[in-house]
C-alpha positions in Angstrom: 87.4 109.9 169.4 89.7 109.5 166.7 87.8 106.3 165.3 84.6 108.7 165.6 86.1 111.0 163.5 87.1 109.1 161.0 83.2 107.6 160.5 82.1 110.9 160.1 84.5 111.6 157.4 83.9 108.5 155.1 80.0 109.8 155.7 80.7 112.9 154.2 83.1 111.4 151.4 80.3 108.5 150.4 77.4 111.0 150.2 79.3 113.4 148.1 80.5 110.7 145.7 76.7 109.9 145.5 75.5 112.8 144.7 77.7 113.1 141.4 76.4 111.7 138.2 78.9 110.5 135.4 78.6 112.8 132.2 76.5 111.6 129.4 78.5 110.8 126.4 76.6 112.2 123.1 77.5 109.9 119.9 77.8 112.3 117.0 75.1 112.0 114.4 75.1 109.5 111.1 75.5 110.8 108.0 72.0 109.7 107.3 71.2 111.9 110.6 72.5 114.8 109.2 70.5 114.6 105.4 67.2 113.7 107.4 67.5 116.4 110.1 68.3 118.5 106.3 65.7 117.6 104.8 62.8 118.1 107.3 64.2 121.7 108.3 64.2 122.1 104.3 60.7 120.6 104.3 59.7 122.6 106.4 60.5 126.2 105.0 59.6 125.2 101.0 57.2 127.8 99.8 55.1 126.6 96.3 57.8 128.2 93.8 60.7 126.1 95.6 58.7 122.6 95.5 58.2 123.5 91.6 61.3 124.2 90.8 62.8 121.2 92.6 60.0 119.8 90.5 61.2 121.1 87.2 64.6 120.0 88.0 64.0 116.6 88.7 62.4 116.4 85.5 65.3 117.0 83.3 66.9 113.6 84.8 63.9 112.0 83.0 64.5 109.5 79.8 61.1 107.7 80.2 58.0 107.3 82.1 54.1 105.6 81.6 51.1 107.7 82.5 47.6 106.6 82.6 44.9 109.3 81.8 41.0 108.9 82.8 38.8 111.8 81.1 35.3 111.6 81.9 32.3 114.1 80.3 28.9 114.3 81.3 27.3 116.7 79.3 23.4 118.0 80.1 21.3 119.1 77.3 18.2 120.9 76.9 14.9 118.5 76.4 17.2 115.4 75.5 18.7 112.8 78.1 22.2 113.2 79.5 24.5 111.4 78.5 28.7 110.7 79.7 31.5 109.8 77.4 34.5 108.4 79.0 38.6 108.4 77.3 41.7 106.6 78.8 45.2 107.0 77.5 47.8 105.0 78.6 51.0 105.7 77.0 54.6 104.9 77.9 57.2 107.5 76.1 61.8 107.2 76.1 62.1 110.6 75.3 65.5 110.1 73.2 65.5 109.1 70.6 61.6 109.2 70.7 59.5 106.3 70.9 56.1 105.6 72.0 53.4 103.5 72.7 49.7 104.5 73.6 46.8 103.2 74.2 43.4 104.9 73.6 40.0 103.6 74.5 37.2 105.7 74.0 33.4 105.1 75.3 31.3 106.4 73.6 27.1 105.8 73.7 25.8 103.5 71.2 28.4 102.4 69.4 30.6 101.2 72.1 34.3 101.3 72.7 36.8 102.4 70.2 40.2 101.4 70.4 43.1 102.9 69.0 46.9 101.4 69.9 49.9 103.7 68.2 53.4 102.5 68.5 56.4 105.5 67.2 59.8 104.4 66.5 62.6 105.2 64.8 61.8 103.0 61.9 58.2 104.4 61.8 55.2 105.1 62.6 52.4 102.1 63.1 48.8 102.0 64.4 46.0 100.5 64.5 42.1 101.6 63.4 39.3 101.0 66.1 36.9 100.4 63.5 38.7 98.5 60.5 40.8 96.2 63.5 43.4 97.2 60.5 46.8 97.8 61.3 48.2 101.3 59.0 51.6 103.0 58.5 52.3 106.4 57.5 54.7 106.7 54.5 58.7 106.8 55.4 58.9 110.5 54.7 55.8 111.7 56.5 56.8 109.4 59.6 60.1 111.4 59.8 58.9 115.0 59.6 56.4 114.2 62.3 59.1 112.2 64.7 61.5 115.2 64.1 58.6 118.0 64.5 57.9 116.3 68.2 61.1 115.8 69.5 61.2 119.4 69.4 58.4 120.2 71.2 58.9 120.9 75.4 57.0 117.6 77.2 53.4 118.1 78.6 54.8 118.0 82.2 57.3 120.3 82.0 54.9 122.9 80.3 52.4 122.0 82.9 55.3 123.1 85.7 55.6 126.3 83.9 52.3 127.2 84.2 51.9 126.4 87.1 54.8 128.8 88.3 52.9 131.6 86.8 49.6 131.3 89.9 52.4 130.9 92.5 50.1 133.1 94.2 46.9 131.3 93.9 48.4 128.2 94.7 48.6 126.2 98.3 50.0 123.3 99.5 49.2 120.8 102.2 51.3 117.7 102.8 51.0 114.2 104.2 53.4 111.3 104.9 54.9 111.0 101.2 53.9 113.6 99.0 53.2 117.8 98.8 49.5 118.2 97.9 48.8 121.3 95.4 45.7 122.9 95.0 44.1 126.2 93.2 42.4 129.2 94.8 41.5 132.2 92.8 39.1 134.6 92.1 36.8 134.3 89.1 39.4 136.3 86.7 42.2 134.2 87.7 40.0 131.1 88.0 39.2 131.4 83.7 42.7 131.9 82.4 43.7 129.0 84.6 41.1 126.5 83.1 41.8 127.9 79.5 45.7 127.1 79.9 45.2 124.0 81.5 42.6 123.2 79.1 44.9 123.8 76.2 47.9 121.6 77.9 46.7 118.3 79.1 43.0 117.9 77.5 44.7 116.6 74.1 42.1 115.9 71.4 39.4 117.8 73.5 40.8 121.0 74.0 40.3 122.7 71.0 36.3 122.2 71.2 36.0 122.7 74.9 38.3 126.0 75.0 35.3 127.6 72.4 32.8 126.5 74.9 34.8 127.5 77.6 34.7 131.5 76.2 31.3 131.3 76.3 30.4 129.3 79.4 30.6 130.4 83.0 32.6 128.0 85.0 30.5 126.8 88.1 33.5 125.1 89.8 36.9 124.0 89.0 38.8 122.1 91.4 42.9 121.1 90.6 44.9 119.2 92.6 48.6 118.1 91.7 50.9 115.3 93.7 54.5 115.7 94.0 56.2 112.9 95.8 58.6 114.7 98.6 61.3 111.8 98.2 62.0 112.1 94.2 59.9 115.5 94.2 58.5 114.1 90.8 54.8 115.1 89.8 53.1 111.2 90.1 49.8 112.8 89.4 46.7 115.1 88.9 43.6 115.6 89.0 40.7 118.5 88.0 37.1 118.9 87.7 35.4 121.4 85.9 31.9 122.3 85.5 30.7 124.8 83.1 26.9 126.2 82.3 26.0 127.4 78.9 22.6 129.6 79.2 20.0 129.4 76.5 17.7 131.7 76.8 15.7 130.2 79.7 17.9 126.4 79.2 21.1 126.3 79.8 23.8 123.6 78.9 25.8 122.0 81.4 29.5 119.9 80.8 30.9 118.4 83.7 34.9 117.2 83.0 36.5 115.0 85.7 40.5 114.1 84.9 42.7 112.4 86.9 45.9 111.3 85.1 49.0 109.3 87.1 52.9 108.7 86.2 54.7 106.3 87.0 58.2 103.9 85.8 60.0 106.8 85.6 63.4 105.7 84.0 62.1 101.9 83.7 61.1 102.2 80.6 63.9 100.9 78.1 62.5 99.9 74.7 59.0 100.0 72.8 58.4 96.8 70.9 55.9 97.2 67.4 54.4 93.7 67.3 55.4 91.7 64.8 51.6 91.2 63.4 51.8 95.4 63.3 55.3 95.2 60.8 54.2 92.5 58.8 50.4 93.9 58.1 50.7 97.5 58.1 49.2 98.9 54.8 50.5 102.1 54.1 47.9 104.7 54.8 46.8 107.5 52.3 48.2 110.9 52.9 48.1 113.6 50.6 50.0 116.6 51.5 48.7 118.9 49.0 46.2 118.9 52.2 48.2 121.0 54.1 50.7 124.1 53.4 53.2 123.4 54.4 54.7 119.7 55.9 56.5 121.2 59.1 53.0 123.0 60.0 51.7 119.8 60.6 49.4 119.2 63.9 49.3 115.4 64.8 45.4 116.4 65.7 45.1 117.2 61.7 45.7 113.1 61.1 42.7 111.0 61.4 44.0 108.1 63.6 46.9 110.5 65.5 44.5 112.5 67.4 46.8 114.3 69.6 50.5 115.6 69.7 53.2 112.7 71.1 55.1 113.2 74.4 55.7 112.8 77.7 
């Protein structure tokens, strides 16, 4: 009996140690745990204005940077063929002190490609003329009252921020693996002062002419779309296209604008280099400033081979 017994209590002991499980022993989270888990909850809840001015921030910490601008034009005229000019920029900027280089190429129909290369540094100013394959300088003076009038002036991306904080509301954003995706929606209104500003920021040597066109046109359809990479929350590019309609009477004159421009070696830029040919040729070019009014009213579109203000 006893022997009985004692079977039926190891049963009982064995089954119950069975049914217990051992606790589960959680390893605390990584640092790198902890800043991920961070940043997709923050991710997460960032409305337009914050992914801005995270943008804007980022910006500051910017000495230097390329970009590579495409602006393409087809333009529809009454009783005469259509025809499509086509600009590219590239230009790499170090914001301080301020040196450049750019790159223009401009197609135009007939007469081909013009090419324009521009280098700025502190010694100078030096380019060269599509047409003459001549490379020119700009007199010591002149060079220095234009260097110090731009390194005043805000950069095109940081003014482009700032405008876009002011159609917070008419802006969305989607997102995919690596970067926030903006894009504008407005009303008609809303829709014309938004082409006019953007216009007047990042369409350089054509925005002076197309804004006068603009007043007059209706705009068919404007699309704008703006990349901001989530890991460095720096803008690496945009894109818009615009299409206006001019009515004539019973014609009408239609423009279609397609930009896309893209940045990239942000802080990996570290010197601008004239060639040598560039600072042993370079005539001095003729500049009379009896021109203008006044020197420090200068607009780099008022030169003829400078066609739009330096900057980022």
């Amino acid at each position: 009996m006893a022997y009985k017994w004692f079977l039926l209590v190891s049963a009982f002991v064995f089954l119950a140690a069975c049914s217990k499980t051992n606790p589960v022993i959680q390893a605390e989270p990584t640092q790198e745990d902890k800043e991920e888990a961070r940043e997709s909850e923050t991710e997460d809840t960032l409305t337009v204005e914050e992914i801005l001015l995270k943008s804007l921030g980022e910006l500051q910490h910017v000495e230097s940077l390329s970009s590579t601008k495409e602006l393409t034009q087809h333009i529809s005229l009454p009783n005469e063929e259509p025809f499509s000019t086509t600009t590219s920029l590239y230009t790499e900027v170090i914001q301080a002190p301020l040196s450049m280089y750019r790159k223009r190429v401009s197609e135009v129909p007939i007469m081909g490609d013009f090419i324009t290369d521009i280098y700025v540094v502190e010694d100078g100013i030096y380019f060269r003329d599509g047409l003459e394959d001549t490379w020119f300088t700009y007199p010591e003076d002149v060079s220095y009252e234009i260097i110090a009038i731009e390194e005043e002036q805000v950069n095109p991306q940081e003014q482009h921020l700032e405008m876009l904080a002011k159609y917070t509301e008419q802006l969305a954003y989607e997102e995919n693996e690596t970067h926030f995706i903006l894009t504008f929606e407005a009303n008609p209104d809303v829709l014309t002062a938004f082409a006019l500003e953007l216009n007047h920021l990042m369409l350089d040597e054509l925005a002076a002419e197309l804004e006068e066109f603009m007043t007059m046109a209706d705009i068919h359809k404007l699309e704008y779309q703006l990349f901001i990479e989530k890991k460095t929350f720096l803008q690496t590019e945009w894109t818009m296209s615009l299409v206006l309609d001019l009515s004539l009477d019973e014609d009408s004159i239609k423009r279609e604008i397609r930009v896309t421009e893209t940045l990239d070696q942000f802080n990996e830029i570290t010197e601008i280099v004239v060639p040598q040919e560039a600072l042993e040729e370079a005539e001095e070019f003729n500049l009379y400033l009896s021109e203008f009014e006044d020197v420090h009213n200068f607009d780099m579109n008022d030169f003829k081979h400078v066609e739009e203000p330096i900057g980022f």
